[in-house]
C-alpha positions, 0 to 999 in steps of 0.5 A: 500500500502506497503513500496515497493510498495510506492517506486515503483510508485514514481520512476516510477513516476519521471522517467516518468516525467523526461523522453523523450516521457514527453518532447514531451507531455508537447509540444503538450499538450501547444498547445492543451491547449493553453500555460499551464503550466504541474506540477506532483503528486504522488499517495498520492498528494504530488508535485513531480515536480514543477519548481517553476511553482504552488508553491501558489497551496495549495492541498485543498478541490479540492484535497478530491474530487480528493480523493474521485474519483482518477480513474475518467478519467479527472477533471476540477476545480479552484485553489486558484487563481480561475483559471482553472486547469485540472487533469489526473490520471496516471493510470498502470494497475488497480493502480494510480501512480500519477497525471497530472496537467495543471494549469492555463487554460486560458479557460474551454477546449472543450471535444475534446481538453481534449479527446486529451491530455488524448490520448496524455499522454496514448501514453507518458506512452506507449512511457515510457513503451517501453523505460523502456523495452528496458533499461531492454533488454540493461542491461540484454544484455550488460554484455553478450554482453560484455562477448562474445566480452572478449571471442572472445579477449582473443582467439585473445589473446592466438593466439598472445602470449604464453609467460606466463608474456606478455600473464597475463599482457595483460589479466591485460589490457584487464580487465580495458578497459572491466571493466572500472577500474583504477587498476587491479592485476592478482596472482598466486598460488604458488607451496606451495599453501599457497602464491599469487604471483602477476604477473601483476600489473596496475594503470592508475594513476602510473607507479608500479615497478616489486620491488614495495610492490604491487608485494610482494606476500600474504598470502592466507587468508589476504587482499581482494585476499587472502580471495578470493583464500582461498575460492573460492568466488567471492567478489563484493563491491562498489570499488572492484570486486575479482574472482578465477581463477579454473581449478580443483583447485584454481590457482590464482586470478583476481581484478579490484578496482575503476572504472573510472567514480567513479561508483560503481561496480555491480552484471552485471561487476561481471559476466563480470569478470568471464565470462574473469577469465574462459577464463583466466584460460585456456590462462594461462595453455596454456601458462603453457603447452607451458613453459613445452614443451619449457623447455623439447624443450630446454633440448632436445637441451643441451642433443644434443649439450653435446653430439656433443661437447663430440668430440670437445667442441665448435667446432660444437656448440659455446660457452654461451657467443655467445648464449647471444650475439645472444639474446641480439642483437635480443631483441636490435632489438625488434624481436617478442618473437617467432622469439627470441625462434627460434633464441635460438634454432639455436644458440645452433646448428648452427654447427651440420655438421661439426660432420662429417668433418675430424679432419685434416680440423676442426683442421688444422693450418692456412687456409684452402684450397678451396678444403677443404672450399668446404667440410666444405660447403656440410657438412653444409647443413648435419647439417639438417639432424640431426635435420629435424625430430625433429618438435619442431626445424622446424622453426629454419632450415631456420636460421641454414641453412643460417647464413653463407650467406652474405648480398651482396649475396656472401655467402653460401649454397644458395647466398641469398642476403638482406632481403631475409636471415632470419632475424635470420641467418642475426642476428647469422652471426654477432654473430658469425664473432664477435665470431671467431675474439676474441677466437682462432680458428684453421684454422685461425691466432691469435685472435684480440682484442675486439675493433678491432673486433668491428671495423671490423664488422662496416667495412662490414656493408651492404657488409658481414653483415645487417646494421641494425643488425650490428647497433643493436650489436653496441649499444649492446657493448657500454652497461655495460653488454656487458662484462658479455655476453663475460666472460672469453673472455673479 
């Protein structure tokens, strides 16, 4: 018997005797015999679980007998103490893995009672033999099974978020509760291919700032994900576990270091961590497409509003500083990312109708007559007609056509009233009110200060305004920055 194959048995042999189906054996078996006591042995008779119980047992000439016939199915015999003991072998297959002993009978056993632990202890082995086969089955399933379900999030994942720095960061998150780590890094190849930019950085244990030294890139080739970028291997060892992310080319890499319960990291976690870096890879160039077509989105828009501001600059589009304004108070409202996009879209167009009003109206001293309102009105609503077709700006129709509506429903085009304005019309109103009291606009007087604008927004609170983005652009004016969104008109 080689090496291995010693090693084999003896695990086989203390995990049996440790095991579940042992306990109810040992039970059974001290009633059958009468309050024995239960002791093991492994195939060469060396105790493998004692307790203390038979420490005065010396293995002596009972044992050569034993030897000498280790297949023979039962054997009776008397220790040192000349008290009666009874062994079985523990037999797989055509080998014996060890041996059984009660010890310290208070009686020779019938046949029949020696029948009944033999019976007892196959069914234990048998008992064993299935939990063996069903630990096998989990451990072969269980990163599969895992695998599946890290799919099936990441999909629910790229349904969420296409912004690319939310999207890696919440990958980053997914990948400690799947793998169980403290710490988890996401980079991605630069444009020159020789860098790691890292992109998502997690510890449980601290807080990394974005200036931090962890999110300083890394030259392919050094550190743990260099090597792994440089060469497209995985690498697996007790703390770490580091995989590419591939497309046709490497375009990043994924780690997880230390895992929570402090065990090793194994081949199964490895194969988890690829399974969720493929998927990766695809929620990432997703999300790189999705940038793409934002940035030509965006493009399409400035090329549109230099051509409309080529008549008159400012008067069918507004100004940059309104443009930040109008972000600025969505994020103070914590508006989802998509919403915020939208609301970029329309506040570089809000105006686009007024293309087709006559210069006397748009450049009119003083107020404007209800005649000439009422075309000012109708040709807000043509505005939509310059845009309508282009799919991308859609979903920011609704908040174009409305952010003239007032909140108490007397506003144009449709007296929409409270939440029944688009939350982004109800944003861009503010913004824009803001806007036309501090710059010079024809149609009306001098322009106030920025205090008194302040003051007369908080006035038409809830009336003209929605309370909540009126509160939202008032924490927004008591920050610094406030005056760097308003430039030149501070």
């Amino acid at each position: 018997m080689n090496e291995s194959e010693k090693r084999e048995k003896q695990e086989f042999l203390i995990r049996f005797s440790r095991s579940s189906s042992v306990s109810a054996f040992r039970k059974i078996c001290s009633k059958i015999l009468r309050k024995s006591r239960c002791a093991f042995l492994d195939a060469e008779y060396k105790p493998v679980k004692y307790g203390g119980e038979c420490n005065h047992l010396k293995l002596g000439k009972y044992l050569a007998r034993l030897k000498s016939n280790p297949l023979r199915e039962y054997m009776l015999f008397r220790c040192n103490c000349n008290k009666i003991c009874l062994s079985f072998p523990i037999i797989q297959g055509s080998s014996v893995y060890g041996h059984v002993l009660f010890i310290h009978l208070n009686k020779e056993p019938r046949k029949t009672a020696i029948d009944s632990v033999r019976i007892c202890m196959d069914l234990a082995l048998k008992e064993f033999q299935k939990e063996r086969e069903l630990n096998k089955l989990y451990e072969t399933i269980r990163p599969r099974a895992i695998a599946l379900s890290t799919i099936h999030t990441i999909h629910r994942l790229l349904s969420s978020t296409l912004n690319m720095d939310e999207l890696i960061e919440r990958i980053a998150r997914l990948t400690l509760q799947v793998m169980r780590s403290r710490h988890c890094s996401i980079m991605l190849m630069d444009e020159s291919k020789k860098y790691l930019i890292p992109k998502a950085v997690i510890n449980l244990d601290e807080e990394i700032p974005k200036t931090g030294p962890q999110y300083k890139k890394i030259r392919l080739g050094v550190k743990l994900e260099g090597r792994v970028a440089k060469t497209g291997k995985a690498a697996l060892s007790r703390n770490s576990v580091c995989v590419p992310l591939v497309e046709e080319d490497i375009i990043g890499v994924i780690s997880a270091r230390n895992k929570t319960n402090d065990a090793p990291f194994d081949k199964f976690e490895l194969e988890i961590l690829i399974t969720l870096a493929e998927q990766a890879v695809i929620a990432v160039k997703n999300a790189e497409m999705y940038e793409e077509q934002e940035k030509m989105a965006y493009g399409s828009i400035k090329t549109l509003a230099a051509l409309l501001d080529s008549k008159s600059p400012n008067t069918f589009t507004h100004s940059d500083q309104f443009v930040k304004m109008v972000l600025a108070i969505a994020e103070e409202m914590k508006l989802p990312r998509e919403d915020i996009t939208n609301l970029h879209y329309s506040a570089l167009l809000p105006d686009t109708g007024k293309f087709s009003i006559p210069d006397e109206i748009l450049k009119k001293p003083g107020s404007l007559s209800s005649a000439e309102y009422d075309i000012i009105k109708k040709q807000h609503l043509e505005s939509l007609k310059i845009i309508e077709h282009l799919e991308f700006l859609k979903p920011a129709i609704p908040i174009i056509r409305h952010h003239h509506e007032r909140y108490d429903g007397a506003g144009y085009p449709d007296g929409l009233k409270g939440k029944a304005i688009p939350v982004g019309a109800r944003v861009m109103a503010v913004a824009n009110a803001f806007e036309a009291m501090v710059s010079a606009r024809p149609y009306k007087g001098k322009k106030i200060s920025i205090f008194q604008a302040i003051k007369e927004i908080e006035k038409n609170k809830g009336t003209q305004f929605d309370p909540e983005a009126v509160d939202a652009f008032i924490e927004v004016a008591k920050k610094p920055e406030f005056k760097n969104i308003l430039g030149a008109s501070a």
